[in-house]
C-alpha positions as CSV (number, residue, x, y, z in Angstrom):
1,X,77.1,71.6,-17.9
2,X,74.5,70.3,-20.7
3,X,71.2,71.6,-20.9
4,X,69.5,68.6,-20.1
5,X,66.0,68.8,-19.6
6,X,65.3,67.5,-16.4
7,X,61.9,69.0,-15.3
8,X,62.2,71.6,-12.7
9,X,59.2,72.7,-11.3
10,X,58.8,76.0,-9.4
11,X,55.6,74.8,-7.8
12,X,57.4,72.1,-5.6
13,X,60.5,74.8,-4.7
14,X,57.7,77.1,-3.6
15,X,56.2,74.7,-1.9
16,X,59.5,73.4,-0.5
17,X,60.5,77.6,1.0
18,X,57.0,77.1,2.5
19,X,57.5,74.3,4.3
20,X,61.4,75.2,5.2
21,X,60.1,78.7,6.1
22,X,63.0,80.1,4.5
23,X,63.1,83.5,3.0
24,X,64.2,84.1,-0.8
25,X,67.2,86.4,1.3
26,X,68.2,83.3,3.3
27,X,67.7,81.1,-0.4
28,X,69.7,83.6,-2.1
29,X,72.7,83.1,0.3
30,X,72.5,79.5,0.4
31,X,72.8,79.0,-3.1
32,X,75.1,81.3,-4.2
33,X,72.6,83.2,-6.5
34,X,70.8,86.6,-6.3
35,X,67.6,87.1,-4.6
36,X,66.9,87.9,-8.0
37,X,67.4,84.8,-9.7
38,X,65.9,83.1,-6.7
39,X,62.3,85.4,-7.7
40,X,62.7,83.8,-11.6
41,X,63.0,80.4,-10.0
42,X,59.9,80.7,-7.7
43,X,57.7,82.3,-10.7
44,X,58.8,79.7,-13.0
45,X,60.2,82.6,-15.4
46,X,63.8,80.7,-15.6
47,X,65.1,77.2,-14.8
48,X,68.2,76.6,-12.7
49,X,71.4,75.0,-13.8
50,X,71.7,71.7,-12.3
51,X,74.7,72.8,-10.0
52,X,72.3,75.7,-8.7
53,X,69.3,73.0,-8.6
54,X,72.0,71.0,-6.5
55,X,72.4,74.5,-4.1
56,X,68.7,75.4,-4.1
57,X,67.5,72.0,-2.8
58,X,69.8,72.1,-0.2
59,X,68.9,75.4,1.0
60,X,65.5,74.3,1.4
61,X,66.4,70.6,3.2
62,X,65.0,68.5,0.0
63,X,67.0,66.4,-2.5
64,X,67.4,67.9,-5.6
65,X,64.6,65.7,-7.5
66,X,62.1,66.5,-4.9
67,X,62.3,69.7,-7.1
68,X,61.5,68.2,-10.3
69,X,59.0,66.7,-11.4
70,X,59.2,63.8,-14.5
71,X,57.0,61.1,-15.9
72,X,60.0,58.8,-15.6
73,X,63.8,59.6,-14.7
74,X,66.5,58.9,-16.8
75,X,70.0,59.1,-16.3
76,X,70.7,62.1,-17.7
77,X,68.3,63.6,-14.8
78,X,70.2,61.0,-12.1
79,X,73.4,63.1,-13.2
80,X,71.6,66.2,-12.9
81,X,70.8,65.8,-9.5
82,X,74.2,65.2,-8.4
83,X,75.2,68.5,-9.9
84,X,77.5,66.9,-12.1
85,X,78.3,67.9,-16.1
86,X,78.6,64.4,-17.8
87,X,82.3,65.2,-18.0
88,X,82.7,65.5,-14.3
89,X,80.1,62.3,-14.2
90,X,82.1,59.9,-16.1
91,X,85.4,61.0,-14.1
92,X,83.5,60.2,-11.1
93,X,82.7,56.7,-12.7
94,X,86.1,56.3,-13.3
95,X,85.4,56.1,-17.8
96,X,85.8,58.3,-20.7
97,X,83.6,60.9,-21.2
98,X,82.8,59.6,-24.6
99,X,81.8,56.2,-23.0
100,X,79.4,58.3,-20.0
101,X,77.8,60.1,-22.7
102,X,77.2,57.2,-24.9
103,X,75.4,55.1,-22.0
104,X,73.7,58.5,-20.8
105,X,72.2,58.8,-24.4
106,X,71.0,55.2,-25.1
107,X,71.2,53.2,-21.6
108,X,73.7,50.5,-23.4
109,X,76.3,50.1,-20.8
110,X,78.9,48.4,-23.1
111,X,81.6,46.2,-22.4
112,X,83.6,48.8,-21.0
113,X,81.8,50.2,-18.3
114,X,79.6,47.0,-17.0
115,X,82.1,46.0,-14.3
116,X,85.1,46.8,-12.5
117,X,88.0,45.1,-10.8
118,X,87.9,46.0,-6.9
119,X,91.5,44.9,-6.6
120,X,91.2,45.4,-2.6
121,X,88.3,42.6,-2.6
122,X,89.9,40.7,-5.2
123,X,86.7,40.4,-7.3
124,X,84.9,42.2,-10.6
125,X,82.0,44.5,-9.3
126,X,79.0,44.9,-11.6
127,X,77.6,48.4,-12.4
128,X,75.0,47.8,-10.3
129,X,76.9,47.5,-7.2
130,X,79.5,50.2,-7.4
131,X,77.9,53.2,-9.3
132,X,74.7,53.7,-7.4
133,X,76.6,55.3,-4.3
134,X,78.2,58.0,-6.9
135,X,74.4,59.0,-8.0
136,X,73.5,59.1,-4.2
137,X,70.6,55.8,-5.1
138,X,69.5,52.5,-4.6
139,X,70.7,49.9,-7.5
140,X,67.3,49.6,-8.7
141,X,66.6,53.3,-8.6
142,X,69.6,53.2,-11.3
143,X,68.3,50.2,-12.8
144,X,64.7,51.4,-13.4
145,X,66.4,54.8,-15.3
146,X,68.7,52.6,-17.3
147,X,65.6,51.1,-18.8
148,X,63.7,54.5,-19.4
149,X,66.6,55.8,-21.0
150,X,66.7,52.7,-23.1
151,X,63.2,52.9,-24.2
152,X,63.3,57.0,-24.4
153,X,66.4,56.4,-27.0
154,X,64.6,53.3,-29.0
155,X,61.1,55.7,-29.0
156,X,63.0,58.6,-30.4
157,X,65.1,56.7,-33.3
158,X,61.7,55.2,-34.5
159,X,61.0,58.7,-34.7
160,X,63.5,59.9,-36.8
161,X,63.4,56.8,-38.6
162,X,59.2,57.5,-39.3
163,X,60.0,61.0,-40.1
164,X,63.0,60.0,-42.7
165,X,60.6,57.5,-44.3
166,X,57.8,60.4,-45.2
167,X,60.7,63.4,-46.4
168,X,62.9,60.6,-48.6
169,X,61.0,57.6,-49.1
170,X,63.2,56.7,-52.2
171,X,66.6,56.9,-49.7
172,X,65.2,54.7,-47.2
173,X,63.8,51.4,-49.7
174,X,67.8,52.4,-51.3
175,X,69.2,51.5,-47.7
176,X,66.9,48.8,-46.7
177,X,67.9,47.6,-49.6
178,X,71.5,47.8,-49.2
179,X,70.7,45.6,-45.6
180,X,69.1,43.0,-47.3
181,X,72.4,42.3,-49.9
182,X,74.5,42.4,-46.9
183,X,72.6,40.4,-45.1
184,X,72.4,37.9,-47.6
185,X,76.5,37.7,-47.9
């Protein structure tokens, strides 16, 4: 499973227990995991894989991103509250790992995986339509974390791009450069 960051927040599980009235003893079971681990999880001293994030909402009747708490979701925390690794994520959607990871990362969907042939209703289905239900959402839901995963990725390779600018100033006007013949071709 990747470590995605995906903004567990101890606060809301405690506050979930509370309001389930469950003990860490009856957590602990639930999820498969020590009452110790459960302890680290309420103080905030360790974060839970997404499989046990999966097993520790349940145990205390909330969805898993009632736990979490993020300016704006992504898909990469969509997949994370399924409980999924993004290889067991793209078999669900049916495409190559490679392909999952690559839309996960930059919110592109691709040729490849914007549509699918439902050969029982005769017809191509868009993304929208048939991948919510695997996520457990609603089509905008997905939409809306396509488009913050779109703008995360574009944010962060301006980043890089900035940062590459101030350590090698020289390399970057050499490869602007290099666009600018081709271009011209």
């Amino acid at each position: 499973m990747s470590e995605t960051e995906y903004g567990f927040d101890p606060a809301k599980l405690r506050a979930a227990r509370d309001a389930a009235g469950a003990s860490v003893a009856r957590i602990a079971r639930a999820a498969g995991v020590s009452e110790r681990a459960v302890n680290l999880y309420l103080a905030g001293s360790r974060t839970p894989r997404p499989e046990t994030l999966v097993q520790l909402a349940a145990a205390v009747d909330v969805a898993p991103a009632d736990l979490c708490t993020v300016e704006h979701e992504v898909l990469a925390h969509l997949r994370v509250y399924t409980g999924r690794s993004r290889a067991a994520m793209a078999q669900a959607l049916g495409m190559a790992e490679e392909t999952y990871r690559q839309r996960e990362t930059t919110g592109h969907r691709g040729r490849l995986s914007s549509s699918r042939y439902d050969h029982a209703q005769d017809r191509w289905i868009a993304w929208q339509e048939w991948a919510p239900p695997l996520f457990g959402i609603t089509a905008e839901r997905l939409l809306a974390a396509e488009q913050h995963t779109r703008e995360n990725y574009s944010a962060e390779r301006e980043e890089r791009c900035r940062q590459l600018r101030e350590r090698d100033p020289d390399r970057v006007a050499m490869i602007e450069e290099l666009g600018r013949r081709l271009r011209e071709q």
